[in-house]
SEKOL-858998 format. One line per 4 residues: number of its first residue (from 1); their letters; for each residue x, y negated, z negated of N, C-alpha, C. Coordinates in nm, 4 decimals, decimal comma, always signed. Example, Ala and Ser with C-alpha at 12.3 -4.5 7.8 and 13.67 -1.06 7.14 Angstrom:
% residues 2
1	AS	+1,3190/+0,5690/-0,7800/+1,2300/+0,4500/-0,7800/+1,3200/+0,3300/-0,7800 ~ +1,2850/+0,2250/-0,7080/+1,3670/+0,1060/-0,7140/+1,2900/-0,0030/-0,7870
END
This chain:
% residues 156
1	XXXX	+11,4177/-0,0950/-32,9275/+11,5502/-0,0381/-32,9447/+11,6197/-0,1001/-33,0649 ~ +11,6238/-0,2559/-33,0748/+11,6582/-0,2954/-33,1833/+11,6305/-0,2610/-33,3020 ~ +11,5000/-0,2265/-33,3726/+11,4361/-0,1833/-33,4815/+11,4932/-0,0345/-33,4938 ~ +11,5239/+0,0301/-33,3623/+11,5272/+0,1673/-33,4312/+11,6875/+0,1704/-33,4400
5	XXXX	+11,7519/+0,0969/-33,3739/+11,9439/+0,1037/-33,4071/+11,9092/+0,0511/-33,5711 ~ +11,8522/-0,0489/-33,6295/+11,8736/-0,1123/-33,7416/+11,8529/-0,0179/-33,8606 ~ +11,7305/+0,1158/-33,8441/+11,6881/+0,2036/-33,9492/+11,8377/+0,2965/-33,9554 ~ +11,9068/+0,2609/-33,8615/+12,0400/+0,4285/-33,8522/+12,1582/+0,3766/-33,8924
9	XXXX	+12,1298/+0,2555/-33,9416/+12,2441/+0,1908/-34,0350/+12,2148/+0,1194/-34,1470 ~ +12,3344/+0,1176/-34,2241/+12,3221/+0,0365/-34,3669/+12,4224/-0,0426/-34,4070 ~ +12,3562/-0,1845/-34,4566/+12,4879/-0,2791/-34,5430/+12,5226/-0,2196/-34,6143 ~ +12,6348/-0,2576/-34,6500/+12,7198/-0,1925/-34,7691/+12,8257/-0,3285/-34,8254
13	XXXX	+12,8589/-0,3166/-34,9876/+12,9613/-0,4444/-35,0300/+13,0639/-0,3346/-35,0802 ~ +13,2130/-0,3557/-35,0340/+13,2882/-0,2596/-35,0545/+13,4042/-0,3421/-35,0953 ~ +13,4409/-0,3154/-35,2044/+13,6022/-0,4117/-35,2193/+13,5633/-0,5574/-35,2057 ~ +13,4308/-0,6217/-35,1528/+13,4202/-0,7407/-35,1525/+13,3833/-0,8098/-35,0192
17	XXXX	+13,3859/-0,6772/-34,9319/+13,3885/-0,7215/-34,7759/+13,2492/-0,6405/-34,7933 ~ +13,1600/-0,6815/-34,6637/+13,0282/-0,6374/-34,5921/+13,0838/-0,5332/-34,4907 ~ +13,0165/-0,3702/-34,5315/+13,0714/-0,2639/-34,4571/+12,9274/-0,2437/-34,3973 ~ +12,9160/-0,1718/-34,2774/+12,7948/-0,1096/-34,2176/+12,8187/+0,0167/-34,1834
21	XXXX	+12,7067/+0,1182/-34,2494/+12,7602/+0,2575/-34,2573/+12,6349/+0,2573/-34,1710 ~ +12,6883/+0,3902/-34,1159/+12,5722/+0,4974/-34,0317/+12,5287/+0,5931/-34,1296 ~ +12,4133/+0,5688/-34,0996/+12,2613/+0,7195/-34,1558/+12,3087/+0,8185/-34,0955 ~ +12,3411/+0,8436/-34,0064/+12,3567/+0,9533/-33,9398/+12,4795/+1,0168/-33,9582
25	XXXX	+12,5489/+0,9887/-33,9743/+12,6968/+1,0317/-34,0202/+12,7686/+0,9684/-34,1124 ~ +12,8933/+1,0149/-34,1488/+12,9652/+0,9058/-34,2743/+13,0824/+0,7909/-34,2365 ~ +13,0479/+0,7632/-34,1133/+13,0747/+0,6542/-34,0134/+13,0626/+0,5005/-34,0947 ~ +13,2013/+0,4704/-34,1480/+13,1525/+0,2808/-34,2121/+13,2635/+0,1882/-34,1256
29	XXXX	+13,1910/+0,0898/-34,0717/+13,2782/+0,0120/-33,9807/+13,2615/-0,1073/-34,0291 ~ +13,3398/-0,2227/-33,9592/+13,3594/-0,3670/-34,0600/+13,2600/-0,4596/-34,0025 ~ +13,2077/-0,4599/-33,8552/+13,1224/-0,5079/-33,8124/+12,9852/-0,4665/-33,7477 ~ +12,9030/-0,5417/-33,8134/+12,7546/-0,5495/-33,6824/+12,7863/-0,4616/-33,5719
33	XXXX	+12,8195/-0,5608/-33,5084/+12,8575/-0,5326/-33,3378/+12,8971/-0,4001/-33,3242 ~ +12,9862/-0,3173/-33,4188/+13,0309/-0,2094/-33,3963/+12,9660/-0,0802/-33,4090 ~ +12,8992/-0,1296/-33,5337/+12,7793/-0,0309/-33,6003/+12,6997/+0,0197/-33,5026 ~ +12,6441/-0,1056/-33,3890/+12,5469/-0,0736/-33,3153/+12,5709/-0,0028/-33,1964
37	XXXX	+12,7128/-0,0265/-33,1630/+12,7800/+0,0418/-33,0109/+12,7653/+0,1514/-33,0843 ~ +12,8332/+0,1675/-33,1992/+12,8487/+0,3594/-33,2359/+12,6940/+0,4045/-33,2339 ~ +12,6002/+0,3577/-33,2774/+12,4376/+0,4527/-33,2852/+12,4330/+0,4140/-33,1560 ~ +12,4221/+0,3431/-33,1109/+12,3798/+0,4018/-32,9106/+12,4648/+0,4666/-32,8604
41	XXXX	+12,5379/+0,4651/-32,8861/+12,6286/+0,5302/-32,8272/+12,6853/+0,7115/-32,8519 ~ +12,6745/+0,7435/-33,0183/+12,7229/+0,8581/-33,0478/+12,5153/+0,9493/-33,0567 ~ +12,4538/+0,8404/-33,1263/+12,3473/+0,8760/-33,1530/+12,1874/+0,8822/-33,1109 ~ +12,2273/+0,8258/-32,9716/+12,0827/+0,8037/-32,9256/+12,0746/+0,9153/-32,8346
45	XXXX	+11,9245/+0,9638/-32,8362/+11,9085/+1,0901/-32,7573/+11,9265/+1,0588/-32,5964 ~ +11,8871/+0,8993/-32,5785/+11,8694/+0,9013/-32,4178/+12,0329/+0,8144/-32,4038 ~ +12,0164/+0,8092/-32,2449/+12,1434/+0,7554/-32,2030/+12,1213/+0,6916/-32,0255 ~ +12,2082/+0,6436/-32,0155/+12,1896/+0,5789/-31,8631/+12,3020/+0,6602/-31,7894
49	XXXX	+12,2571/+0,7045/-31,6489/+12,3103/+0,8180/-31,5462/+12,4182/+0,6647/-31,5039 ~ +12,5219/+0,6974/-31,5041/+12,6618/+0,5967/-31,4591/+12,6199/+0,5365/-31,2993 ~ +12,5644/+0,6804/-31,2422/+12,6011/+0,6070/-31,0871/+12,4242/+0,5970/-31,0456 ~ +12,3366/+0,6001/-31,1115/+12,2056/+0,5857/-31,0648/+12,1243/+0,4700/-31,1629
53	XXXX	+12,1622/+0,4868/-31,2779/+12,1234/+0,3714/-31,3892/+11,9690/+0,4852/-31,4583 ~ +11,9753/+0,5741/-31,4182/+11,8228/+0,6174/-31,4374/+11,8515/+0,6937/-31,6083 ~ +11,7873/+0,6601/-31,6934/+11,7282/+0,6648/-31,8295/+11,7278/+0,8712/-31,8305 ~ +11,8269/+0,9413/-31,9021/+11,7606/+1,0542/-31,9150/+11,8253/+1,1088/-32,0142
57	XXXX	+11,7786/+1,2239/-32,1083/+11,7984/+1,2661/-32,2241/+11,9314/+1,3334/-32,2245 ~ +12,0603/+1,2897/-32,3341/+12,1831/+1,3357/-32,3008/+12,1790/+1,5104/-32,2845 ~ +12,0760/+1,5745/-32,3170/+12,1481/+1,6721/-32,3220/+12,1203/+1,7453/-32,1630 ~ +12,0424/+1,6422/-32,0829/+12,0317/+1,7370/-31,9769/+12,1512/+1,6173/-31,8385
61	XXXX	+12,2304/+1,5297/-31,9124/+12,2629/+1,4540/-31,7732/+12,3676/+1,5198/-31,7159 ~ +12,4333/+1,6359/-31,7722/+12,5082/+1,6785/-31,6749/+12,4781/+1,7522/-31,5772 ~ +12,3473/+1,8040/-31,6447/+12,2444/+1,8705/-31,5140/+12,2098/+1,8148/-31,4063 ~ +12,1275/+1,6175/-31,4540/+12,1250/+1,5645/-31,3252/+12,2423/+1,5518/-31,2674
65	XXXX	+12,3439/+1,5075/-31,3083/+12,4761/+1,4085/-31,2294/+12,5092/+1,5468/-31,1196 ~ +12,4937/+1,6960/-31,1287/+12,5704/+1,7995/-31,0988/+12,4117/+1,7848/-30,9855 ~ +12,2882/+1,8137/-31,0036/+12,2238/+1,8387/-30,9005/+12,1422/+1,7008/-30,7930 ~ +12,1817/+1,5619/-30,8841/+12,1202/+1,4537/-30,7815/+12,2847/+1,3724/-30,7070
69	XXXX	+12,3781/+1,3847/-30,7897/+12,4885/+1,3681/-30,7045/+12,6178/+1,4292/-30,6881 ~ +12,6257/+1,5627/-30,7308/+12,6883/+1,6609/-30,6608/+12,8046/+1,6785/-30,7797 ~ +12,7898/+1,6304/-30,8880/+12,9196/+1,6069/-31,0046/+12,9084/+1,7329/-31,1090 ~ +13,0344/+1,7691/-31,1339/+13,0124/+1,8762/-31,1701/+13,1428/+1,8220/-31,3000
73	XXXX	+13,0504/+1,7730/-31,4654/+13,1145/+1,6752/-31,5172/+13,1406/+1,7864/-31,6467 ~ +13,2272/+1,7551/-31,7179/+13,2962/+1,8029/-31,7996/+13,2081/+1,7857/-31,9390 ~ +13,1424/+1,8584/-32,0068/+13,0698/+1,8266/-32,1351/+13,1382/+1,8683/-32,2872 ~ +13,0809/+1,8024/-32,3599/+13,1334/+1,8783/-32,4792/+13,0711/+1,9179/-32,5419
77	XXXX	+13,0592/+2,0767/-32,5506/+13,0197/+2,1938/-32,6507/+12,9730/+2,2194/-32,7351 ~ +13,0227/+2,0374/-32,8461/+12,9522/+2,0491/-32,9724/+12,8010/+1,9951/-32,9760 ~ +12,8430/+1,8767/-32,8714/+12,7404/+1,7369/-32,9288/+12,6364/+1,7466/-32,7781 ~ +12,7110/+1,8208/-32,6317/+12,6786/+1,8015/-32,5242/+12,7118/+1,6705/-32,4619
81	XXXX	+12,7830/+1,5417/-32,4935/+12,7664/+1,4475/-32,4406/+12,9158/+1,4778/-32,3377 ~ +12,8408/+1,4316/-32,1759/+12,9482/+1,4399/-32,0592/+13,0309/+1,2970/-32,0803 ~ +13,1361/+1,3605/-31,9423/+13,2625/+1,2473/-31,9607/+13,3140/+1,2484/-31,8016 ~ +13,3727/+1,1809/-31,7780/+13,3967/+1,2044/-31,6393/+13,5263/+1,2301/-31,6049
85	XXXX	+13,6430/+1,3023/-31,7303/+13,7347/+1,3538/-31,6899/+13,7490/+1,4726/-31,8186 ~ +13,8173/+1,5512/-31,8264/+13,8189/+1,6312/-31,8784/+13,9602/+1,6108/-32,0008 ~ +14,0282/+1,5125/-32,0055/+14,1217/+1,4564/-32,0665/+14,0155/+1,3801/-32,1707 ~ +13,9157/+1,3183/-32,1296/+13,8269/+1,1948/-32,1979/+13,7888/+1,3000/-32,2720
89	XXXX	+13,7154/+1,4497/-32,1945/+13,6084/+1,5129/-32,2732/+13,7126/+1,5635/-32,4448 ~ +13,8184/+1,6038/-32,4041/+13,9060/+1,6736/-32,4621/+13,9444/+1,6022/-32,6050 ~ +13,9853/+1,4715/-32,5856/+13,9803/+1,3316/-32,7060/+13,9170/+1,3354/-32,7937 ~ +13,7613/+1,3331/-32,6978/+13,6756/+1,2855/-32,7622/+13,6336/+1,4053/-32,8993
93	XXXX	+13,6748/+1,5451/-32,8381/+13,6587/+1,6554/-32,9208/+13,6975/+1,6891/-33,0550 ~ +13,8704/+1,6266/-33,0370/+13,9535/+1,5960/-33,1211/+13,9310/+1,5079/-33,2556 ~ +13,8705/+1,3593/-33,1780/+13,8539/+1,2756/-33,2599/+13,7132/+1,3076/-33,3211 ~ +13,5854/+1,3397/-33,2603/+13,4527/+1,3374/-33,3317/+13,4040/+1,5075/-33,3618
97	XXXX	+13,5032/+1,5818/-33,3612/+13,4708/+1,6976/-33,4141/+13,6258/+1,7448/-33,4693 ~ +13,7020/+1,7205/-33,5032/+13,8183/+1,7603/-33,5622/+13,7555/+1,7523/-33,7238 ~ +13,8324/+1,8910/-33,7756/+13,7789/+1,8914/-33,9076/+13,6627/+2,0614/-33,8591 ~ +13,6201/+2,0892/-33,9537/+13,5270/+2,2405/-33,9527/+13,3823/+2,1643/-33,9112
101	XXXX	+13,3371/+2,2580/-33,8311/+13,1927/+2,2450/-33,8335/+13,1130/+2,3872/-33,9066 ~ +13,0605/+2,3479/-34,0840/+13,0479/+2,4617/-34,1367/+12,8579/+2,4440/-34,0966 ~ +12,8377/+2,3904/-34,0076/+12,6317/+2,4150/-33,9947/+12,6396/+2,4280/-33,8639 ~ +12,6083/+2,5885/-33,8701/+12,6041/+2,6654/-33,7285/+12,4371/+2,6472/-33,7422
105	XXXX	+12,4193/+2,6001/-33,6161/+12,3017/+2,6656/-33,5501/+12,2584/+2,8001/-33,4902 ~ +12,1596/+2,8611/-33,5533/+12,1407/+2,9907/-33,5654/+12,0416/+3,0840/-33,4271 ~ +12,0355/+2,9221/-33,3681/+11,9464/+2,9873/-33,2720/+12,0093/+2,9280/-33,1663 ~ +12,1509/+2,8860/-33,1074/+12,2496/+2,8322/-33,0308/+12,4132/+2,8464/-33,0281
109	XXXX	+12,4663/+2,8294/-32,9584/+12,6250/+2,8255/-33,0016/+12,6549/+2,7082/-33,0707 ~ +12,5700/+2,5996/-33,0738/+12,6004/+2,4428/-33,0936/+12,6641/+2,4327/-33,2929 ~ +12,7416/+2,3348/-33,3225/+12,7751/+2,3577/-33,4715/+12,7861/+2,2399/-33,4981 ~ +12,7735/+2,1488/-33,6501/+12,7596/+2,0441/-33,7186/+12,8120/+2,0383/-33,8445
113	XXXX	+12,9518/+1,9006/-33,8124/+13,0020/+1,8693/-33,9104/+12,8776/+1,8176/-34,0378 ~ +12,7357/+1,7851/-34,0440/+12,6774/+1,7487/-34,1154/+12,5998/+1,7957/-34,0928 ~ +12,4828/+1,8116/-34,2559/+12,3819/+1,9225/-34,2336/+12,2569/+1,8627/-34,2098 ~ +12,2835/+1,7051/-34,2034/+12,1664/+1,6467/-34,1463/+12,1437/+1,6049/-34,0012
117	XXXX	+12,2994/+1,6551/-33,9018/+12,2551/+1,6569/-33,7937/+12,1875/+1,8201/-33,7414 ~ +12,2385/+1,9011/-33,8476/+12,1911/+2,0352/-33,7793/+12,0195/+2,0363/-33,8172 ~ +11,9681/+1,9814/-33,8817/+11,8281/+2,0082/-33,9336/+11,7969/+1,8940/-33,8306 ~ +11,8041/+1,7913/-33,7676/+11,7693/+1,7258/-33,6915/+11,7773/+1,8374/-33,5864
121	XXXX	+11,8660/+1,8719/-33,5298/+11,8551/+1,9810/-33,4355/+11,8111/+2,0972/-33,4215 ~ +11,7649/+2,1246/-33,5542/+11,6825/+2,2493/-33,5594/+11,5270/+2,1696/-33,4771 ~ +11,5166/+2,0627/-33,4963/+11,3423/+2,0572/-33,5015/+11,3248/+2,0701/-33,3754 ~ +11,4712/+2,0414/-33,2767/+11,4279/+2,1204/-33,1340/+11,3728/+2,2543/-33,1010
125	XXXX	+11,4575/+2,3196/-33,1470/+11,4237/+2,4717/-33,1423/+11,2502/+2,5247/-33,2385 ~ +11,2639/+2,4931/-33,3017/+11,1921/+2,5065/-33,3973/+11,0109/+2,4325/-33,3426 ~ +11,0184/+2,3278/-33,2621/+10,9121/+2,2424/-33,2183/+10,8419/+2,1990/-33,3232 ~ +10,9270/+2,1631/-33,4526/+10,8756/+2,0811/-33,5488/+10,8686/+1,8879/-33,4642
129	XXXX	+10,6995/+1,8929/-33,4860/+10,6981/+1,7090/-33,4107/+10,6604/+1,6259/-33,5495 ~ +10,7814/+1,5707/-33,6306/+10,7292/+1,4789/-33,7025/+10,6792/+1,3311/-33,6958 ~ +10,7023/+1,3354/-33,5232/+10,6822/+1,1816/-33,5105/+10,5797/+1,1510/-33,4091 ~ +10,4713/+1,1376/-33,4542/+10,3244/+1,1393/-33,3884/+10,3440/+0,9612/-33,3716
133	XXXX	+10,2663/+0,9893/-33,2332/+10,2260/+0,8349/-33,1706/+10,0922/+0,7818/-33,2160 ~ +10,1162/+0,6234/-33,2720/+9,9709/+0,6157/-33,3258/+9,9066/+0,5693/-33,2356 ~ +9,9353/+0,5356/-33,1401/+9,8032/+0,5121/-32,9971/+9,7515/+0,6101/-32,9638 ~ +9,8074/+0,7692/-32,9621/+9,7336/+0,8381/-32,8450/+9,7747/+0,9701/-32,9730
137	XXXX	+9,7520/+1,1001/-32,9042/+9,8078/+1,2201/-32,9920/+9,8777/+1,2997/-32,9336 ~ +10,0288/+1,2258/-32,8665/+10,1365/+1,3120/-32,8490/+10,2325/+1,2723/-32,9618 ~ +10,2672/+1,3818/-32,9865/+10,3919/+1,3846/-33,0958/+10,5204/+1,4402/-33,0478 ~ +10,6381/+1,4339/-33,1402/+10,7671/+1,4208/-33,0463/+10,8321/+1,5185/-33,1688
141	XXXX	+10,9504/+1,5624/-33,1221/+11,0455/+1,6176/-33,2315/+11,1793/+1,5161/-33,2979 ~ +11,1848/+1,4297/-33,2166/+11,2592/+1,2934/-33,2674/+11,2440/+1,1955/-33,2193 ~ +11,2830/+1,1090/-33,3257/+11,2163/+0,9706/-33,3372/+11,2329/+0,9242/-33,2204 ~ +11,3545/+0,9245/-33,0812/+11,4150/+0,8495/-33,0379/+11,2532/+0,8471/-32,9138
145	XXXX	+11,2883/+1,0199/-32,9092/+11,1603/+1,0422/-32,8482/+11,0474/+1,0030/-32,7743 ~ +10,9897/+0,9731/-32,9969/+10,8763/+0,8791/-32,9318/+10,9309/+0,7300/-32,9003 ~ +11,0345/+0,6596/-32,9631/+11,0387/+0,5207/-32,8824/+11,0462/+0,5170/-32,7885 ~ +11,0873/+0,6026/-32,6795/+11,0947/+0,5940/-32,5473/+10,9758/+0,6182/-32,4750
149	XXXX	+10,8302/+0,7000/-32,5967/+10,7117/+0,7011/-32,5180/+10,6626/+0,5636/-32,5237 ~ +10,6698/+0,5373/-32,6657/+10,6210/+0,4111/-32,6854/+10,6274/+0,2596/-32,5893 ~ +10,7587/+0,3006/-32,5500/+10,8214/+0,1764/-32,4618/+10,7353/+0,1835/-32,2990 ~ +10,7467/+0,3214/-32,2689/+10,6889/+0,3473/-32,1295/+10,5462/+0,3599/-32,0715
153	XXXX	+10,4704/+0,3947/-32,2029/+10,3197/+0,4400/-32,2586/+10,2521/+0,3324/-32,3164 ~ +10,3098/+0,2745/-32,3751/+10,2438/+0,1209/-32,4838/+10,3319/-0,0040/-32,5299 ~ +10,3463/-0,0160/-32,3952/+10,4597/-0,1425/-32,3897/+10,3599/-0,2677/-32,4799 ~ +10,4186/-0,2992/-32,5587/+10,3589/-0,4342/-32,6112/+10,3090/-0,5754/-32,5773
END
């Protein structure tokens, strides 16, 4: 996990201070520590279920939370990530999608302030796997993907 938070960010010398920007978006914050809450947090495909702890891919946990414990949780539209009030979901909309989202996805309702999250999201649809496992020959459509085979499949 460490190695792959470290590739989705970058030092930066700005004015004289050490900035850490995100790869993934145009996200620059003043610390380490922060850099790394935001990529697990805005950017990692998997996530931990609040009331079970169980490991599952954000875009389906509102599916589990609604059919293994009865929650029927508020998501957001753009990104899919749930919230557990609909005030939180609503914020969060404001703050990380305010502004146009001009990269529609053409094969979804889903839309992207950046055109490198929509081509990341195309390779879902699309079943482009650029990230082949070198132990075995399953391949993944993102990276996060395979670290999570890697971790479960060829623990070190």
């Amino acid at each position: 996990m460490a190695t792959e938070i470290v590739k989705k960010y970058s030092v930066l010398e700005e004015k004289g201070k050490k900035k850490y920007a995100c790869n993934m978006c145009p996200l620059k914050l003043d610390t380490c520590l922060s850099i790394i809450r935001h990529v697990s947090r805005v950017h990692s495909e998997f996530v931990s279920c609040a009331l079970c702890k169980v490991k599952i891919m954000r875009t389906h946990i509102a599916a589990h939370k609604e059919k293994e414990h009865g929650m029927k949780s508020p998501a957001c539209g753009v990104c899919g990530r749930v919230f557990n009030s609909k005030s939180k979901m609503e914020k969060h909309q404001q703050v990380a999608h305010m502004g146009e989202s001009n990269y529609k996805c053409p094969h979804c309702p889903k839309s992207f302030r950046w055109k490198t999250n929509l081509t990341y999201h195309l390779n879902i649809h699309l079943g482009i796997k650029n990230y082949a496992c070198d132990r075995c020959d399953a391949k993944f459509v993102q990276p996060n993907s395979l670290n999570y085979h890697m971790k479960k499949h060829h623990p070190s």
